[in-house]
matplotlib code that plots the C-alpha trace (Angstrom):
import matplotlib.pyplot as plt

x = [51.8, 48.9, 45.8, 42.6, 40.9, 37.3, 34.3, 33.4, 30.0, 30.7, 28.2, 31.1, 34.5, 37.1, 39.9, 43.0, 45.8, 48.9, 50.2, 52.6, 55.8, 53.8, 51.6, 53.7, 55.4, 52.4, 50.7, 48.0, 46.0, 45.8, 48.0, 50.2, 49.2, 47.0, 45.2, 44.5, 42.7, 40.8, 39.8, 39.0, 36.9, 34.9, 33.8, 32.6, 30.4, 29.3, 30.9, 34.2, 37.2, 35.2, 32.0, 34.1, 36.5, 39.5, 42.1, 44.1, 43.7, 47.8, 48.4, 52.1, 53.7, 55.5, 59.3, 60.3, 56.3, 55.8, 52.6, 51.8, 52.5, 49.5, 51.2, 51.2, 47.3, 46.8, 49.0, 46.9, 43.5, 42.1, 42.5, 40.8, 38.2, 37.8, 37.8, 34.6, 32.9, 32.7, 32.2, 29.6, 29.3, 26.1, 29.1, 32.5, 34.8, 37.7, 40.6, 42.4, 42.7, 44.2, 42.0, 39.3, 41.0, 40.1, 36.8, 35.5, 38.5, 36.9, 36.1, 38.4, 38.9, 38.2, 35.2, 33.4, 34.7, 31.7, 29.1, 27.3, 28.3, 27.8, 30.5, 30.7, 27.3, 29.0, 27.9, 30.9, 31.7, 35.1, 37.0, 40.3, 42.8, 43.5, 47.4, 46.6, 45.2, 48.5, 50.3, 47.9, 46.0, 43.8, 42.2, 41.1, 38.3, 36.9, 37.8, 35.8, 32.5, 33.1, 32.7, 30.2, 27.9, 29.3, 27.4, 24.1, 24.7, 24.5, 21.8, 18.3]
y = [29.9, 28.4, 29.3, 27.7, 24.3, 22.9, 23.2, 26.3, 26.0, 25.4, 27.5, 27.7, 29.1, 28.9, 31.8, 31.5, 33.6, 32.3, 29.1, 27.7, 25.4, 22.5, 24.0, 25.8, 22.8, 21.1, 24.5, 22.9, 25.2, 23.5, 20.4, 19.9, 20.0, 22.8, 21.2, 17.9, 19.9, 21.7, 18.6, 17.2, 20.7, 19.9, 16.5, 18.7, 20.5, 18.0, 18.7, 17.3, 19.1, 18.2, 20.0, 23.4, 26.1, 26.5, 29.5, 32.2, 35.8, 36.0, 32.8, 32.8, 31.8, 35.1, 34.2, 32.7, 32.3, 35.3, 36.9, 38.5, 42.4, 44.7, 45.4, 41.5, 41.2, 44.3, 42.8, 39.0, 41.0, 41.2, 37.4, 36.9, 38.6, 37.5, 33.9, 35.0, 37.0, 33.4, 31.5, 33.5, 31.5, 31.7, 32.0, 33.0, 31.5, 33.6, 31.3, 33.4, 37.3, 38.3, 36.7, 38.1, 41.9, 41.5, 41.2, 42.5, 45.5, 46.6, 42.6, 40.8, 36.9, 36.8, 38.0, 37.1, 33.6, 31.0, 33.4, 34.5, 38.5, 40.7, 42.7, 44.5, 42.6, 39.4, 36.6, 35.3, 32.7, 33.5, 30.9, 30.4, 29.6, 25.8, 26.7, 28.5, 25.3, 23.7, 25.8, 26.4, 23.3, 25.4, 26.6, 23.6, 22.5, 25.9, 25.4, 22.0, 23.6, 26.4, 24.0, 22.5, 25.9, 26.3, 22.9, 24.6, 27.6, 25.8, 23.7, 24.1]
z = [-229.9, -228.1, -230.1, -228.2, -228.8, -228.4, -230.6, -232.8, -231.1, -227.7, -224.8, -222.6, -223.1, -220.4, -220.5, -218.7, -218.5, -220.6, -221.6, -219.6, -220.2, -221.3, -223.4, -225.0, -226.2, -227.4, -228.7, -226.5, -224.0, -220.4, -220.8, -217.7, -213.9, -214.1, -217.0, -214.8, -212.4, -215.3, -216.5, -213.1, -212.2, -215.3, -214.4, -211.2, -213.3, -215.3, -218.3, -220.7, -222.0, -225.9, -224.6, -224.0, -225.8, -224.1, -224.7, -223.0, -222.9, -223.6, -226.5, -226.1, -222.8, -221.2, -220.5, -216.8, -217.1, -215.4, -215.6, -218.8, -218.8, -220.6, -223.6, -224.7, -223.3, -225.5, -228.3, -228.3, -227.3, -230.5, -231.3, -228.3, -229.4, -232.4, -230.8, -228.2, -231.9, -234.0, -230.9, -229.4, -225.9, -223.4, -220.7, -220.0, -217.3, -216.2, -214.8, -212.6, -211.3, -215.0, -216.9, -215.0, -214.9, -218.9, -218.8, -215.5, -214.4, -210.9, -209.7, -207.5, -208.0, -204.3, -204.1, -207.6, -208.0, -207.9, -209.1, -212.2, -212.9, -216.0, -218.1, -221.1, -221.5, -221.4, -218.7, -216.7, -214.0, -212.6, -210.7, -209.3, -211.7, -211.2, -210.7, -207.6, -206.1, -207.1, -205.0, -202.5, -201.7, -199.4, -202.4, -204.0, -202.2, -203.2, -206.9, -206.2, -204.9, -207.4, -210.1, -208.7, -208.5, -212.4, -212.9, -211.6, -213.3, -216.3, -215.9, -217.7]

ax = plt.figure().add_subplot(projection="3d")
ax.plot(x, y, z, "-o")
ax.set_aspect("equal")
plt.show()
């Protein structure tokens, strides 16, 4: 079980899918490769992993780490929500197509990653989910600038 970390006060929560093998060993979210990047996509934006909450929509890591199937995003939804109810963030960032299917059904990672967009009267920045650059290095340049635009989205 992989519950979330960062501040209970944090303006920004990042949202990715499922924990992986890593995290799931040390019930920490964003630990192994893909958590590197994160951490690397952050500096981009001008921010650190402490200034951030970081969970999953899914907070146990599907077997063969397959993608998590809707009954187990239904069955961890409600923590989730609870999580986004006590931490009450100024903005959301979606990691990936599933994380983003949560919050925004109709949007397509393709075409909404980089930008600010509303749902269910929540502010989110989508972005590629830092995995996806691992297997497709084509992407990360774009997960680069993304950040980057993240960084001005935030500013004052």
């Amino acid at each position: 079980m992989v519950p979330g970390e960062g501040p209970a006060t944090a303006s920004v929560v990042i949202v990715g899918e499922a924990p992986g093998a890593k995290e799931d060993q040390q019930g920490r979210p964003f630990v192994g490769n893909a958590g590197r990047l994160l951490d690397k996509l952050l500096a981009e934006a001008g921010m650190e992993r402490d200034d951030v909450y970081i969970t999953n929509v899914v907070k146990a890591r599907p077997p063969g780490n397959r993608d998590p199937r809707k009954d187990e995003v239904a069955h961890h939804w409600p923590w989730l929500e609870r999580q986004l109810e006590l931490i009450r963030p100024a903005l959301l960032v979606p990691l990936g197509r599933h994380a983003l299917a949560r919050f925004a059904p109709e949007a397509r990672i393709s075409e909404v990653h980089g930008t600010v967009l509303e749902a269910e009267g929540r502010r989110l920045f989508p972005l590629y989910h830092p995995a996806a650059a691992l297997h497709n290095p084509g992407l990360r340049e774009q997960l680069v600038e993304d950040a980057r635009a993240l960084g001005r989205a935030l500013a004052p």
